[in-house]
C-alpha positions in Angstrom: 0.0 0.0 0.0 1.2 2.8 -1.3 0.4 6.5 0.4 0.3 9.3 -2.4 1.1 12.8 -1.3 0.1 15.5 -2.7 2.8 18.0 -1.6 6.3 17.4 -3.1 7.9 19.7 -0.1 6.1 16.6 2.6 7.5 14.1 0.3 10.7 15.4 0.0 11.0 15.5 3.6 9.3 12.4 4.5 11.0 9.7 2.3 14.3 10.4 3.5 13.3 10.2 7.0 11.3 6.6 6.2 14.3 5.5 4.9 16.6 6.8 7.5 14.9 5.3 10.1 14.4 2.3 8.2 18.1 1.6 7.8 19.3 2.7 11.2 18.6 -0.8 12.2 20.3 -2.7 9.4 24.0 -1.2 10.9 23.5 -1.1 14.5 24.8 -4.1 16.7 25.9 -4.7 19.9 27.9 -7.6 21.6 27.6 -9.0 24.8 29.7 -11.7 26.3 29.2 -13.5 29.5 31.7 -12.4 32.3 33.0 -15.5 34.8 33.1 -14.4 38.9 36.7 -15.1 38.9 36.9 -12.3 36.3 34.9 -10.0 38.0 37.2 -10.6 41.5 40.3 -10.2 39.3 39.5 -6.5 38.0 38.2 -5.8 40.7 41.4 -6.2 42.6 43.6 -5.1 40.1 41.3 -2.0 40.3 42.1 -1.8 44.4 45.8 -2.1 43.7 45.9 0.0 41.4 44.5 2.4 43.8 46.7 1.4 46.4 50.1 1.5 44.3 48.8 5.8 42.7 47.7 6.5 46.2 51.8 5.8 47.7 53.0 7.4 44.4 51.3 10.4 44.9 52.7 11.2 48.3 55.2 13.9 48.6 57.6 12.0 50.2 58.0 9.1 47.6 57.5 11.7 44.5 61.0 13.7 46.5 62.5 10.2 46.6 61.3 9.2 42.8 63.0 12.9 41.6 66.5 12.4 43.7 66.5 9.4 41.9 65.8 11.0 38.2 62.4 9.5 37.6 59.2 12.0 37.2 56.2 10.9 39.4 54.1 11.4 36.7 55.6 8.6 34.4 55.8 6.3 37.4 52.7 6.7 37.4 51.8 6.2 34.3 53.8 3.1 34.5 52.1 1.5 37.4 48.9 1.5 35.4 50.9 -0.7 32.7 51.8 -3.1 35.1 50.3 -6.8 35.0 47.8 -7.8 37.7 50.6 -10.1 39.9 53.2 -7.1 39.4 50.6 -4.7 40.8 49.4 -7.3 43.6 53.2 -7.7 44.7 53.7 -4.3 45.0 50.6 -3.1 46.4 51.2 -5.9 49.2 55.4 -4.7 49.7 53.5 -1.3 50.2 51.2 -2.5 52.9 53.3 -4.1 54.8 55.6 -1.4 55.0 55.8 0.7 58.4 53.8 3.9 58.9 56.8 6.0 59.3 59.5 4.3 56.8 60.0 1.9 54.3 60.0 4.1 51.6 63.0 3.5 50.6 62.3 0.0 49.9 59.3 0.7 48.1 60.6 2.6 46.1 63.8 0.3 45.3 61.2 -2.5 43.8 59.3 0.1 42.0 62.8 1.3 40.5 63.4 -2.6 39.7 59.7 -3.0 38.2 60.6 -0.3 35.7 64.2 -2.0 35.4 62.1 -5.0 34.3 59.9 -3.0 31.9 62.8 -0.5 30.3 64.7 -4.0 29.5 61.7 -5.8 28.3 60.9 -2.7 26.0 57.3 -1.7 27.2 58.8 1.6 28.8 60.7 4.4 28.0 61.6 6.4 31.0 64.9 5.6 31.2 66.4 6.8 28.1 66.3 10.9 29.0 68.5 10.2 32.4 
């Protein structure tokens, strides 16, 4: 069934939106995919180490340490976030269990040796300005 209009400016107007709408759902899709509980727990935790690891970075203490020793805060930073899930676990645990008062030090000696890692393995860059 056809629909005749009698005004060319309407049927100008009104084909193109029929057919717009029309063909808006040939090229829409969407994909879903089933996530597993142990993959939930495991973002979920890299998400809290994460936290843990840019919360000790971004204390002034360790970003005075991380410039004596030639390394911007910043790219630490940024290099955390690169990590792997076990690297970030390991050092979000070594910064727990460090002392209220010190430890810093030693913190910031495995997080020098994380980016040793990374520099060598070629996923960084940070050393190559110093």
């Amino acid at each position: 069934m056809l629909i005749k209009l009698r005004n060319k400016g309407i049927r100008r107007l009104i084909l193109p939106l029929v057919f717009s709408v029309f063909s808006l759902g040939m090229f829409s899709s969407a994909q879903a995919a089933i996530i597993t509980p142990g993959q939930m727990i495991d973002a979920e935790a890299r998400v809290e180490h994460l936290a843990t690891v840019q919360a000790f970075l971004a204390r002034d203490d360790v970003r005075r340490n991380l410039e004596t020793l030639g390394v911007d805060p910043a790219d630490a930073a940024e290099r955390a976030a690169q990590l792997s899930p076990a690297e970030l676990a390991q050092l979000s645990g070594d910064i727990e269990e460090l002392p209220a008062a010190g430890g810093v030090l030693e913190v910031l000696g495995i997080l020098l040796v994380v980016l040793l890692v990374l520099e060598i393995l070629g996923v960084t860059n940070i050393f190559t300005s110093v």
